[in-house]
N, C-alpha and C positions, 0 to 999 in steps of 0.2 A: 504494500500500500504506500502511495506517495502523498497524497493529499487528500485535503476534506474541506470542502468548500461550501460556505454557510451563507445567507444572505435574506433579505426578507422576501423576497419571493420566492422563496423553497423552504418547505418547512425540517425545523432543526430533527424532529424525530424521526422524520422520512430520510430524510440521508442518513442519518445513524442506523438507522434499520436495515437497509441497503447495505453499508459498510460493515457491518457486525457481522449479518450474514455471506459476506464476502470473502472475510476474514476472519473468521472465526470456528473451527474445526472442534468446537468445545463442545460435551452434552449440556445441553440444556441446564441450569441448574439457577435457582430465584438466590442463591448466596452471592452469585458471580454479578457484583454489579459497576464493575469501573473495568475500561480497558484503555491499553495504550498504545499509542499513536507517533508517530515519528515527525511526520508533518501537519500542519493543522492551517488553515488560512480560511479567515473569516472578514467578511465584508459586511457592511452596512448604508443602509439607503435610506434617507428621509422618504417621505411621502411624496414627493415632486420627483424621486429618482434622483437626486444629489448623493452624491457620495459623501459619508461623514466623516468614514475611518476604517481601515484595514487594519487585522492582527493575524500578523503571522507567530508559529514557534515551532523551534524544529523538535522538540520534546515536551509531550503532554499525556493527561489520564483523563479519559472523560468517564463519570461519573451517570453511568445509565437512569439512577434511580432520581436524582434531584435535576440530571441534562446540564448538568456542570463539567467547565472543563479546567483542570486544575495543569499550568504550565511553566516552564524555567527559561529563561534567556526571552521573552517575549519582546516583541516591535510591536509598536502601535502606531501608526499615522496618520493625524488627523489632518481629513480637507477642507480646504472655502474652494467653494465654488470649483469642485473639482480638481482641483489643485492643491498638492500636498505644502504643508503648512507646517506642522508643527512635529517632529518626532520623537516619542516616549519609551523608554527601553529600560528596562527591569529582570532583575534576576527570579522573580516569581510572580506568579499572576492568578488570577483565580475570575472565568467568564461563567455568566449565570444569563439562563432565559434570553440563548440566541442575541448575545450585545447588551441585552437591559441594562444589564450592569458588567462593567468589568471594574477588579479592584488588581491595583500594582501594588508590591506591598514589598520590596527589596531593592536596594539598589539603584534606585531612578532616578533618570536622570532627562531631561525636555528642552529639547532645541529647538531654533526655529530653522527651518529650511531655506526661507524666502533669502536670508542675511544672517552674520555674526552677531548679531545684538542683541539674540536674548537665550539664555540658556539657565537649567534650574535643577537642584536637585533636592530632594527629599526624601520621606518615607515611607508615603504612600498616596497613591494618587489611585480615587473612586470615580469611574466615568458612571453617569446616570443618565440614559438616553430620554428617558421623559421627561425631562428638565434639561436637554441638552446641555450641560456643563460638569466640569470634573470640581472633584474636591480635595487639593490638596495641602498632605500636614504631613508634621515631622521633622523638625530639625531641617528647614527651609533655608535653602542658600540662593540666593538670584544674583546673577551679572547681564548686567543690562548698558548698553550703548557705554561700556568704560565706569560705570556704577554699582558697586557691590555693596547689599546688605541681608540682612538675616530677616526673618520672619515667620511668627507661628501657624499664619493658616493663608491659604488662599484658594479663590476661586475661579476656574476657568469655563467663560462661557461663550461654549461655541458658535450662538447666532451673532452674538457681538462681535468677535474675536478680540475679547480682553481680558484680562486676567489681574480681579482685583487682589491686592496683599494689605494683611493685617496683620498687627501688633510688629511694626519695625524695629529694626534696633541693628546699630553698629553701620549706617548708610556712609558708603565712605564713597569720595571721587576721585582721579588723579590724572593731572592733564602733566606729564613730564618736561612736553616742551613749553610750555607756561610756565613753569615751576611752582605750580599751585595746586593747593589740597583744599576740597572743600566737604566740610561734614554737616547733618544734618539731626535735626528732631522730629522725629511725622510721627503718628499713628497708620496709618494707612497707605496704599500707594497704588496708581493705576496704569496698566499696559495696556495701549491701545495699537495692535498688532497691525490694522489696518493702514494706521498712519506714523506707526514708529514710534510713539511717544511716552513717556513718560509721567505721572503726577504725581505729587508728593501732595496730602493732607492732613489737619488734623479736626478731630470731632466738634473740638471747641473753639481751642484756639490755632493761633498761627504758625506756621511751620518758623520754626528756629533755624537758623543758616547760616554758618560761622567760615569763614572764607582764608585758607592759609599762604603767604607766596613768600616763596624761598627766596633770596640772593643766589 
């Protein structure tokens, strides 16, 4: 077997069923309910036919009884408009309910494809297709356009393409050939993937901005 290819106009049981029986020379038995799989590549479609996001992994188990598929070294790439966008890749994964949900939970790490300017890593990252947007936490690092800081949650949403962050701390910048450093106070911060940008907020009051230049 080389592949399993999953999508919302085929239903997830129906190709399992097909491939089980394909592969599988086992008796019958209701104890035997997870088998394993070498290749696995799963597609997803909005409602109009847009492409949301492919996951591939060359090692996984899917889980007969709950249609879960539990996998290691995972890709995930998500598109605008057809166009891949943003790439997530983690040492473990865990797919529920044909895309509904997939949870990254090792290792992860989120680029963008378009350009060098934004890249993230954490500890786990929850894609929720009925809400189209991910959730992610955990020892959050971001670099953005030359900008690096810490943060404990954020949220990525895909009809937007932004990805807001919460609870900042440690926002550092560094222009070398200016010879200036400049740091920051915010609670919050916005990436608007669309247009490359960045914002820095706070709930109440005003971002604090302390500006350093070297000799």
């Amino acid at each position: 077997m080389n592949k399993l290819q999953i999508s919302k106009r085929v239903s997830y049981v129906f190709l399992l069923a097909i491939f089980l029986s394909a592969c599988s020379n086992e008796p019958d038995n209701k104890q035997i309910s997870s088998f394993k799989f070498n290749d696995i590549y799963v597609e997803q479609l909005d409602k109009n036919g847009i492409k949301q996001f492919t996951f591939k992994t060359k090692k996984a188990k899917i889980n007969e009884l709950d249609k879960s598929i539990k996998a290691k070294d995972s890709l995930v790439i998500f598109f605008q408009g057809n166009k891949p966008n943003y790439k997530l890749t983690s040492n473990t994964s865990n797919l529920t309910g044909n895309g509904e949900k997939i949870l990254l939970d090792s290792g992860i790490e989120m680029i963008s494809l378009l350009n060098n300017d934004f890249s993230l890593k954490a500890d786990s990252i929850l894609w929720i297709k009925e809400l189209a947007q991910a959730t992610i936490e955990g020892n959050i690092v971001v670099k953005i356009k030359g900008s690096s800081f810490l943060a404990k949650k954020a949220i990525y949403n895909h009809k937007q393409n932004t990805v807001k962050f919460t609870g900042i701390d440690e926002y550092n910048y560094s222009n070398l050939n200016n010879k200036a450093k400049i740091s920051l106070m915010a609670e919050n911060a916005m990436w608007r993937g669309d247009i490359n940008t960045l914002t820095f907020t706070n709930n109440e009051s005003k971002v604090l901005t302390k500006i350093f230049i070297y000799k």
